[in-house]
Each structure stands twice: as C-alpha cells, then as structure tokens.
N, CA, C and O of each residue as an XYZ file, in Angstrom:
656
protein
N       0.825     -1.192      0.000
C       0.000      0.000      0.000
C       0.868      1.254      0.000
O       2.029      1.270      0.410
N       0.322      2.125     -0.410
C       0.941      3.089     -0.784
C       0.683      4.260      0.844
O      -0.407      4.208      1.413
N       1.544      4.986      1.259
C       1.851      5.878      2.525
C       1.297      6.759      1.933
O       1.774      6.888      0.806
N       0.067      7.819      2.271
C      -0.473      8.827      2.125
C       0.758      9.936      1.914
O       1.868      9.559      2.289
N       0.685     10.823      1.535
C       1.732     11.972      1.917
C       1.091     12.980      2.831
O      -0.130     13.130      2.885
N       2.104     13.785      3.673
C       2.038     14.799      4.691
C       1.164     15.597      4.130
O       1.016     15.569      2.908
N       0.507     16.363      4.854
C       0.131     17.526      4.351
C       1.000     18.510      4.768
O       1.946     18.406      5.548
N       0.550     19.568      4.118
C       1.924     20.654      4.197
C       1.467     21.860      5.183
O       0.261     22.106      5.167
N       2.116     22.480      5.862
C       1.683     23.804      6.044
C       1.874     25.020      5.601
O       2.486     24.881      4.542
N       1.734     25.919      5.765
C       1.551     27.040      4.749
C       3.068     27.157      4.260
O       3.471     27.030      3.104
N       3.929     27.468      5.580
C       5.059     27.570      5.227
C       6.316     26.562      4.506
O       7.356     26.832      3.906
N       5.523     25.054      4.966
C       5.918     24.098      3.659
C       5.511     24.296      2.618
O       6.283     24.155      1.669
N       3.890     24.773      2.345
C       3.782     25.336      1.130
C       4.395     26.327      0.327
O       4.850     26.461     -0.809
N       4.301     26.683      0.906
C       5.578     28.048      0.357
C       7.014     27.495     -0.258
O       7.547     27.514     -1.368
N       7.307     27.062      0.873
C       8.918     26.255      0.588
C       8.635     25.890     -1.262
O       8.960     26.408     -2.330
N       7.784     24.606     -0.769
C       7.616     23.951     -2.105
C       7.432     24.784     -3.261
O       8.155     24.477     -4.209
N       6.596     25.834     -3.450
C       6.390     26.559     -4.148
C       7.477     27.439     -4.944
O       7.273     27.655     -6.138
N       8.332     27.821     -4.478
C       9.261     28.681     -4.435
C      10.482     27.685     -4.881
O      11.301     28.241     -5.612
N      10.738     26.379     -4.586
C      11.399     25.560     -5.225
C      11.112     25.336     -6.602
O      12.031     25.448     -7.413
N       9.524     24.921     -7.122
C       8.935     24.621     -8.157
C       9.555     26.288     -8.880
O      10.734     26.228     -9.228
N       9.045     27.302     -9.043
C       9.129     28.854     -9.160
C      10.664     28.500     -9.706
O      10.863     28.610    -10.916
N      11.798     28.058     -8.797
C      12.706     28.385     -9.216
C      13.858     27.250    -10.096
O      15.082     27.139    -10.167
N      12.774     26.602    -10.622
C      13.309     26.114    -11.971
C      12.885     26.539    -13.496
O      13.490     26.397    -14.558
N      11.370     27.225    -13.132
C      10.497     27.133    -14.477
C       9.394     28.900    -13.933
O       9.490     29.406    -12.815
N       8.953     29.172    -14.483
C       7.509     29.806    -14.322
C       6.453     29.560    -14.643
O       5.995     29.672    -15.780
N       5.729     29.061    -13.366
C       4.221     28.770    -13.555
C       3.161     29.967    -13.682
O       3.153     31.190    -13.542
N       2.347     29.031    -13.995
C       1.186     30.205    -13.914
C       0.261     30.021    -12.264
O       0.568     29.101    -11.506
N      -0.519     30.721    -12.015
C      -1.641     30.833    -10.605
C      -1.921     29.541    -10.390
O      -1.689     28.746     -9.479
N      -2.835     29.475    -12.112
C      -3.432     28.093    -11.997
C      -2.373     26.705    -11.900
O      -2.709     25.760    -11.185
N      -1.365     26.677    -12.505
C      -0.529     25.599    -12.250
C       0.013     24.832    -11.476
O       0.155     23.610    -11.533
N       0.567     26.150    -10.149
C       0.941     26.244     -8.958
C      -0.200     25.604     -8.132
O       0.041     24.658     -7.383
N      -1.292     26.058     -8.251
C      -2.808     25.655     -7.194
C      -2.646     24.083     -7.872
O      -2.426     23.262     -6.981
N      -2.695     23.560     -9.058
C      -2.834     22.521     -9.076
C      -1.550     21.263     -8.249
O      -1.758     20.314     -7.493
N      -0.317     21.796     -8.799
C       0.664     21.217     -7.867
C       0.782     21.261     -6.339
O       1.373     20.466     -5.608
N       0.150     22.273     -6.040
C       0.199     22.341     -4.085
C      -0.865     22.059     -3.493
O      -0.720     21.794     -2.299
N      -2.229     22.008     -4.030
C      -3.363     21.565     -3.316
C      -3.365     20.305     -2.976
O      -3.732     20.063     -1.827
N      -2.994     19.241     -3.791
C      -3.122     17.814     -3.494
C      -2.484     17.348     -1.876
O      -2.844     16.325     -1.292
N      -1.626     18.195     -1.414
C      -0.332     18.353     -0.787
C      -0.767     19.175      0.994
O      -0.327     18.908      2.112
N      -1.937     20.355      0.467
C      -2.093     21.030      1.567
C      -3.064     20.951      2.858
O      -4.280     20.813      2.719
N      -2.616     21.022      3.773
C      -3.615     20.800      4.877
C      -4.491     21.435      4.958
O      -5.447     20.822      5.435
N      -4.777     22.899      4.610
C      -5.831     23.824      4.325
C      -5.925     24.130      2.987
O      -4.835     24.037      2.424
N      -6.926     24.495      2.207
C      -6.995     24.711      0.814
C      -7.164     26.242      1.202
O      -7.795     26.672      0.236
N      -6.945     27.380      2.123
C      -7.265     28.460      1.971
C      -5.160     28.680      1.977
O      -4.499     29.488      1.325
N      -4.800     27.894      2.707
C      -2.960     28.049      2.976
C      -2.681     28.300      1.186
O      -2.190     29.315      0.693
N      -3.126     27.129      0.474
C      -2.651     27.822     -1.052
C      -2.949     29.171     -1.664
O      -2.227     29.974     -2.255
N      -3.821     29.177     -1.446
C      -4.217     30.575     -1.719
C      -3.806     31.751     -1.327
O      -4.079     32.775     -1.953
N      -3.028     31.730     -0.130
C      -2.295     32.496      0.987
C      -1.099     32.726      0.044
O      -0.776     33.712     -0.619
N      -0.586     31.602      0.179
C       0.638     31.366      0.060
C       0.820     31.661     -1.841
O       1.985     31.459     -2.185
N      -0.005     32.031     -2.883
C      -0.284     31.824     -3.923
C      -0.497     33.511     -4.161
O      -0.340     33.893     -5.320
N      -0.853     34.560     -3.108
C      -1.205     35.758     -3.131
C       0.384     36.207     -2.490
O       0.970     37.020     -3.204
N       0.775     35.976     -1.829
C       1.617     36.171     -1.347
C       3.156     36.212     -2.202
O       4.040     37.050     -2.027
N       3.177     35.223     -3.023
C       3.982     34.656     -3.956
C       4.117     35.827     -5.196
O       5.157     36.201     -5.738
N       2.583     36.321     -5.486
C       2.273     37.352     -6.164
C       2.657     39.249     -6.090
O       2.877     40.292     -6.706
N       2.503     38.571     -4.822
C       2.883     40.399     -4.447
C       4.441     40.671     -4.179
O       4.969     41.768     -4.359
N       5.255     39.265     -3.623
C       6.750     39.502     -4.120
C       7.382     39.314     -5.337
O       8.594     39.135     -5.461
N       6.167     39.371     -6.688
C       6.432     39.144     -8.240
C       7.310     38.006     -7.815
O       8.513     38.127     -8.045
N       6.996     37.214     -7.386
C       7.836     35.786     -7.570
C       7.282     35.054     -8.528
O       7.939     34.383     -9.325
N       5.958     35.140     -8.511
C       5.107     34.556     -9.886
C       4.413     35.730    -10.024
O       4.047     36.678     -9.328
N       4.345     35.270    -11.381
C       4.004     36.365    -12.652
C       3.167     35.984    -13.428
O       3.468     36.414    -14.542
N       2.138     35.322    -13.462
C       1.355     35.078    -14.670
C       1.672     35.958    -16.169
O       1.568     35.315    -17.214
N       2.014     37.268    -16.231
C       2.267     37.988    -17.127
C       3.300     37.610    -17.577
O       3.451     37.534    -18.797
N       4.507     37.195    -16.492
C       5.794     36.743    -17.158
C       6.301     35.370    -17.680
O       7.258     35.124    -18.415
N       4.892     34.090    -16.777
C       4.883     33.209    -17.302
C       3.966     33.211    -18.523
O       4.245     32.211    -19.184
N       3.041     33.875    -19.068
C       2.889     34.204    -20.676
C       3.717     33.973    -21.933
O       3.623     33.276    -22.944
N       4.914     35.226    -21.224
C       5.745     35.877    -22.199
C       7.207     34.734    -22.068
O       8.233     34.816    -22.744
N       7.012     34.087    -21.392
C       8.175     33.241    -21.707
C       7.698     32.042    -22.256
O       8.471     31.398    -22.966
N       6.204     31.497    -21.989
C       6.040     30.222    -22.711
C       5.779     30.468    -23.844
O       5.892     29.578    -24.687
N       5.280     31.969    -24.251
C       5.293     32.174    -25.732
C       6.652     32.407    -26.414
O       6.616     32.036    -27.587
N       7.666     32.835    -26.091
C       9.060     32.595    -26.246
C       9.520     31.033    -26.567
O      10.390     30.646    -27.347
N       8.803     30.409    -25.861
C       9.852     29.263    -25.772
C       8.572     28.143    -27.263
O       8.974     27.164    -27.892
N       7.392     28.658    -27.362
C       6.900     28.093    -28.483
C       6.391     28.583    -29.572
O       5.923     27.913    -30.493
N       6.472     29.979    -29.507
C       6.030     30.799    -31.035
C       6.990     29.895    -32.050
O       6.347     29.312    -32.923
N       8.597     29.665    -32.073
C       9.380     28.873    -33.488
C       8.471     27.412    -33.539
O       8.183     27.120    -34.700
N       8.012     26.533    -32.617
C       6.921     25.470    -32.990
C       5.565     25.754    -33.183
O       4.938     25.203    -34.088
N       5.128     26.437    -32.536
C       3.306     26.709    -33.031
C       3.293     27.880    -33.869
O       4.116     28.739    -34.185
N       2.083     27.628    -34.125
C       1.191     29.004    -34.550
C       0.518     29.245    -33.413
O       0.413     28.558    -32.397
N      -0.119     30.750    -33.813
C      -0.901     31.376    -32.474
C      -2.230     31.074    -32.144
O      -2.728     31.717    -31.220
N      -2.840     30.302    -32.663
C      -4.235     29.856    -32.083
C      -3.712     28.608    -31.287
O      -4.225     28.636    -30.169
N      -2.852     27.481    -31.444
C      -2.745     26.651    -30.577
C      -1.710     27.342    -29.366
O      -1.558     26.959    -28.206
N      -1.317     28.045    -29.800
C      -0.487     28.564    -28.241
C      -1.306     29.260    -27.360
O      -1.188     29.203    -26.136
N      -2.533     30.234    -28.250
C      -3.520     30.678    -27.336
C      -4.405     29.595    -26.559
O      -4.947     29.861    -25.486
N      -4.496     28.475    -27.129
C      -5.380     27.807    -26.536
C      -4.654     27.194    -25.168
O      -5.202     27.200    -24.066
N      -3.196     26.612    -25.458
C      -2.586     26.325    -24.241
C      -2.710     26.986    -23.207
O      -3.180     26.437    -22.210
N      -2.340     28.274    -23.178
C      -2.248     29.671    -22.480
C      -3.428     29.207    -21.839
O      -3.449     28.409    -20.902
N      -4.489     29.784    -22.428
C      -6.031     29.307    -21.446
C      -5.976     28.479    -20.614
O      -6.111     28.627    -19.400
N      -5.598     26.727    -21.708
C      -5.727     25.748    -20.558
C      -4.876     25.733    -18.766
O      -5.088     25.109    -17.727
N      -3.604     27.078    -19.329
C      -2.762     27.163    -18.441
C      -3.287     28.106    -17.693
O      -2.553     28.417    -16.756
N      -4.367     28.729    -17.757
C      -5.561     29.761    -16.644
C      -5.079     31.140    -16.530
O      -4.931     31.904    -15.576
N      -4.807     31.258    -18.242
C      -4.555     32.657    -18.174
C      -5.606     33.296    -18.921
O      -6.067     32.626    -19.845
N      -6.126     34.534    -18.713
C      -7.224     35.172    -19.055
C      -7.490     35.705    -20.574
O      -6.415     35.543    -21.152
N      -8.242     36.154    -21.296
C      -8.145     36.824    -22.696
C      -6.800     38.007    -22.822
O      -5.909     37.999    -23.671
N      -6.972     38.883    -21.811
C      -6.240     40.136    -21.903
C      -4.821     39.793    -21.531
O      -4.018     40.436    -22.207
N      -4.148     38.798    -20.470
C      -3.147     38.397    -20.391
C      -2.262     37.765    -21.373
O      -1.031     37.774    -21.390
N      -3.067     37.226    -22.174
C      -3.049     36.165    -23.983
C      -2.415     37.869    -24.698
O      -1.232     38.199    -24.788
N      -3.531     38.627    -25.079
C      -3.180     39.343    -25.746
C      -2.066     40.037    -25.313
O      -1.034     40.061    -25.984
N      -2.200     40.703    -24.065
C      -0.854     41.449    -23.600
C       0.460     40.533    -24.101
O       1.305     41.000    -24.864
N       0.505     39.500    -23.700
C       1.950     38.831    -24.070
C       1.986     38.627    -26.055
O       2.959     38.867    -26.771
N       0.942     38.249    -26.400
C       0.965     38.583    -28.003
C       1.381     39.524    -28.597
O       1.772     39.378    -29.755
N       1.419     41.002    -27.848
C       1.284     42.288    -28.386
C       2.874     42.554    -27.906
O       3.244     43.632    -28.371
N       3.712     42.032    -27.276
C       5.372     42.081    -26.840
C       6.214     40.986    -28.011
O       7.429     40.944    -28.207
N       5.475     40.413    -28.474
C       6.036     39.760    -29.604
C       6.271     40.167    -30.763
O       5.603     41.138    -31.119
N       7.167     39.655    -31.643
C       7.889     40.068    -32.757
C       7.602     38.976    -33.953
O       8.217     39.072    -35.015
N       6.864     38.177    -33.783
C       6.543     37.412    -34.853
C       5.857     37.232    -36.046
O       4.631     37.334    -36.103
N       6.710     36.913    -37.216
C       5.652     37.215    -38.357
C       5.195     35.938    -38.673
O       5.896     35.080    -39.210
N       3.641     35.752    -38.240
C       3.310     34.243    -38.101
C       2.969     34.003    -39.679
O       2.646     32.846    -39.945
N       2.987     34.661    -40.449
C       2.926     34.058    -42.043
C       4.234     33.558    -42.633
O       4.453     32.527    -43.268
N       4.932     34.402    -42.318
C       6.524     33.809    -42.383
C       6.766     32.273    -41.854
O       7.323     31.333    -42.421
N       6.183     32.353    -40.641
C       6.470     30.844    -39.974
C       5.895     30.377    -40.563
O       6.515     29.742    -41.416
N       4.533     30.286    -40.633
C       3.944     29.090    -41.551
C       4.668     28.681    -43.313
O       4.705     27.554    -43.806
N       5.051     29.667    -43.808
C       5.654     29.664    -44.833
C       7.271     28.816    -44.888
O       7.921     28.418    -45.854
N       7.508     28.771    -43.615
C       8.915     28.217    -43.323
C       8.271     27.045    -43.049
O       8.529     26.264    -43.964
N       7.673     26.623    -42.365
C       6.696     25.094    -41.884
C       6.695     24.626    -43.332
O       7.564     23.881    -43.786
N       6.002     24.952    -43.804
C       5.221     24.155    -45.303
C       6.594     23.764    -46.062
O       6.765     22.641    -46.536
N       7.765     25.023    -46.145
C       9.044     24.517    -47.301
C       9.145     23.495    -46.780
O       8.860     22.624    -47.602
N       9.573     22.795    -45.197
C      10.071     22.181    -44.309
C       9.661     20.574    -44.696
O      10.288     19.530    -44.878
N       8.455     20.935    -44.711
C       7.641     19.593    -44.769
C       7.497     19.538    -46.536
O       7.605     18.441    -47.085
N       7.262     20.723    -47.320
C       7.074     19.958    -48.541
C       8.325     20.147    -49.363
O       8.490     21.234    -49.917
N       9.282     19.121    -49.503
C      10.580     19.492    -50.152
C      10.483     19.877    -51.541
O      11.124     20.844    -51.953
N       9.557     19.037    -52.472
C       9.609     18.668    -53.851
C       8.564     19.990    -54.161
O       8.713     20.351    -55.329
N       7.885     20.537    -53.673
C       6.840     21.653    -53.920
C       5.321     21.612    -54.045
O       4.803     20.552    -53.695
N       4.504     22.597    -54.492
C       3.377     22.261    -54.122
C       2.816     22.651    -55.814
O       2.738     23.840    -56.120
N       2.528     21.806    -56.617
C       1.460     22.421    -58.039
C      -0.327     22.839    -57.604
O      -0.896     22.461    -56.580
N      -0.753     23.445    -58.377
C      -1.738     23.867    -58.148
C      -2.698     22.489    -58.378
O      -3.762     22.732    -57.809
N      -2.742     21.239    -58.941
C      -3.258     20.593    -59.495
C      -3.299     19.093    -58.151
O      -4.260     18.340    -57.997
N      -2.035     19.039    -57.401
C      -1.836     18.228    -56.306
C      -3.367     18.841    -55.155
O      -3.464     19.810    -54.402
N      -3.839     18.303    -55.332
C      -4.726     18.927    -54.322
C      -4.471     17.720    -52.941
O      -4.691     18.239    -51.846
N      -4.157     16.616    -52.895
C      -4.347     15.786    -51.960
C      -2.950     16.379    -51.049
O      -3.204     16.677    -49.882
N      -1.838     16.521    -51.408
C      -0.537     17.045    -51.279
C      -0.685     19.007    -50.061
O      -0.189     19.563    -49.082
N      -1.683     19.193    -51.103
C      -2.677     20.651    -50.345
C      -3.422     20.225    -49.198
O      -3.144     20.997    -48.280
N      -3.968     19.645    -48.950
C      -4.917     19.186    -47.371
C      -3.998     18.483    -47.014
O      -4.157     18.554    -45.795
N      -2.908     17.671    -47.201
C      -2.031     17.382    -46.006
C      -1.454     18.650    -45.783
O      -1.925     19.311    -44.858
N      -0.697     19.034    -46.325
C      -0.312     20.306    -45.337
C      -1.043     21.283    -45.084
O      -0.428     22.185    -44.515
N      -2.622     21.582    -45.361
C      -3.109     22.425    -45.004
C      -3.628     21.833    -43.244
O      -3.905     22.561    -42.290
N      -3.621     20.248    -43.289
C      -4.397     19.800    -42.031
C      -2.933     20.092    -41.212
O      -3.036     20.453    -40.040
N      -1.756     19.966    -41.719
C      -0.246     19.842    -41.269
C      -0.096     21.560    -40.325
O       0.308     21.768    -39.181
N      -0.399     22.141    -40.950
C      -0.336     23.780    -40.636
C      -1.726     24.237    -39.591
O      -1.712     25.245    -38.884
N      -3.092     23.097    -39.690
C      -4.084     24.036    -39.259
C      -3.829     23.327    -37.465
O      -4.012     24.001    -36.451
N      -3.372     21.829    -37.475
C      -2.582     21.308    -36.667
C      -1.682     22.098    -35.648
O      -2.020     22.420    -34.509
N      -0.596     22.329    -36.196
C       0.466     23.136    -35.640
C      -0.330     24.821    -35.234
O       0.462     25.737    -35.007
N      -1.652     25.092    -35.174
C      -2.062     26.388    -34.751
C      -1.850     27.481    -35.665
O      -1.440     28.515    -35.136
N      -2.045     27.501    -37.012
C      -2.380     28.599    -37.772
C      -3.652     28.410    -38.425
O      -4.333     27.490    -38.877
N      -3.702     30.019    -38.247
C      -5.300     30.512    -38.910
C      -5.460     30.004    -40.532
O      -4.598     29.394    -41.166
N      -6.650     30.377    -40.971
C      -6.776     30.389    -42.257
C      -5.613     30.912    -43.304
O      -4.838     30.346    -44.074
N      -5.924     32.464    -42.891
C      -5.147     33.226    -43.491
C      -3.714     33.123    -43.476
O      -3.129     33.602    -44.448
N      -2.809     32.417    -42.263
C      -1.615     31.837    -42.502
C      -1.593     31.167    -43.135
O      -0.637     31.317    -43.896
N      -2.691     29.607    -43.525
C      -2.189     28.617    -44.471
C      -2.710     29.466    -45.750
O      -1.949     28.915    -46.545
N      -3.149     30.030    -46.245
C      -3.499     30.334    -47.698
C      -2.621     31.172    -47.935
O      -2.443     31.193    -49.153
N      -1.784     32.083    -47.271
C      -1.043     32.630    -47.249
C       0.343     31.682    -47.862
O       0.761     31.834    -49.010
N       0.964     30.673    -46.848
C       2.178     30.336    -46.920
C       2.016     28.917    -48.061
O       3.070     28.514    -48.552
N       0.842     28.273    -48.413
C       0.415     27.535    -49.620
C       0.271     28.109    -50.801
O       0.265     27.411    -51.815
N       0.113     29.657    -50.870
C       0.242     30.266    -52.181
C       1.767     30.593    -52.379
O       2.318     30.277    -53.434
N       2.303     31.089    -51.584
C       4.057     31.195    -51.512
C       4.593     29.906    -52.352
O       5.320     29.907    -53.345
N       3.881     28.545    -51.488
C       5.201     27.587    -52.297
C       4.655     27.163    -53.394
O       5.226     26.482    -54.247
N       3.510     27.551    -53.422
C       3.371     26.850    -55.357
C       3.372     28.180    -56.225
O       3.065     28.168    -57.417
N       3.607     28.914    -55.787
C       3.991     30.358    -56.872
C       5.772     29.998    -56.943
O       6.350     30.305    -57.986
N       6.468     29.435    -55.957
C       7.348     29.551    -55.870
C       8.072     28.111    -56.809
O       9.267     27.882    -56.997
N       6.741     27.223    -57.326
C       7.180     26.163    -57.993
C       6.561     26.061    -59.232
O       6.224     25.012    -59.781
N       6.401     27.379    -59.717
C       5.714     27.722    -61.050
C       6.890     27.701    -62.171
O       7.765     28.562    -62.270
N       6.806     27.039    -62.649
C       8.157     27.274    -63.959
C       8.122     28.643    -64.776
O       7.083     29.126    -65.226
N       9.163     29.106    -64.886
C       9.705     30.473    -65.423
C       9.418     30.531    -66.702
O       9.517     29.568    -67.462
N       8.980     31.858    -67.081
C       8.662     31.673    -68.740
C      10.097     31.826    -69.524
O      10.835     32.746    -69.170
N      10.429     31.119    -70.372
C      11.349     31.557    -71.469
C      11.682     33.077    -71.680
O      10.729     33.852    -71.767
N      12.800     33.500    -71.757
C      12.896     34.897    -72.320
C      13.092     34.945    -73.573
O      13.953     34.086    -73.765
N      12.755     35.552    -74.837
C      13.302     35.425    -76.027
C      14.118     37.039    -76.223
O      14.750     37.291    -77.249
C-alpha cells in the first residue's frame, strides 16, 4: 500500500512553491494545481499563492511571455492561445503577451510548409494541399496563414517563362 503523503503547512507550502518557481515559471493556476493535493488547508494555497504574487515571484504575465518565447518557433498562435487558457490565463493576459512579440506568423507558416514539402506544391496536387493544409491548421495557424504560406510555395514552384 501506498503511505499517504504529509500535508503541508503554509510555510511548507511556500517552501515547495518557491522551489517549483525556481526552476520554471508557472502560472496561478498551475501552482494551485501542484500544491493543493499536498495542503492541509486549501485556503494556505491561496495564501501562500497571493503572497507569492505580491513579491512578483510569480508572474502570470511573465509566465505568458516566456512560454510564448519558448513556443512561437513550434506553433502558430491559435494553438499557443489555446494552451495559455488551458494554463488559466485570461483573454487580456493572452493578448498582452501577443502584443510584446515580434513574430511574423505568415513567415512561420511559410517556413513550416518549405520544411515539410521538399519537392513543392502544383496547383493541381490537391491531396498534397490538405495534407499540409491539415499539417499547418494542426500546428495552430489561422486560415489566413495557411493560404497565405500555400500560395508562396506553389507560386514559388511555377516554372519560369522563357525569355526570347
């Protein structure tokens, strides 16, 4: 059988917290999920979770802007927004960290598609077109990124006219 674990007190909570904090940045919600299982009072997390906040030790704003750092070169921005959420960050917190970014998400998608389609894309391959359009809508880009970066590579595999 398995030994229950301790419950913690505030100030073990804390401890723990502040250990977790200082490998990675969580978000509010992340933190509540890792320390509640753990705490002897469910109001101590919350304490200890406000508290954490007001010495900017956690940042929800700053854990935003770094998980969007660390996955804008793999996603597009609708699946990173959606993470964000699941990670219990709000609409305006999403956007605030969107709006500190430098990314030209048509570009990326346009770099995605060369990546994956080596040989190119003809206008006539249509089956070749819904894999990478499902390939791109997958990886979190909008419409307008894939029609965007799917017109790039088959303009870009159009044969050149003769000069006379």
């Amino acid at each position: 059988m398995k030994k229950p674990k301790p419950e913690l007190t505030q100030a073990e909570l804390r401890r723990a917290a502040v250990e977790l904090l200082s490998r990675r940045d969580y978000s509010r919600r992340e933190l509540a999920r890792k320390l509640s299982p753990q705490a002897a009072d469910p109001d101590d997390v919350a304490a200890v979770l406000d508290d954490l906040a007001e010495r900017h030790w956690q940042s929800d704003k700053r854990f935003a802007e770094s998980f969007l750092n660390s996955r804008c070169l793999r996603y597009g921005p609708l699946r990173i927004q959606q993470e964000l959420r699941e990670k219990g960050l709000n609409a305006e917190q999403i956007q605030d960290a969107f709006a500190n970014i430098s990314v030209d998400w048509y570009e990326l998608a346009l770099e995605f598609v060369r990546r994956k389609c080596v040989s190119g894309l003809s206008s006539q391959d249509i089956r070749e077109r819904a894999r990478l359009y499902r390939f791109l809508a997958y990886r979190g880009f909008n419409r307008d990124h894939i029609d965007y970066a799917l017109a790039q590579l088959e303009a870009s595999c159009l044969p050149e006219s003769p000069e006379f």
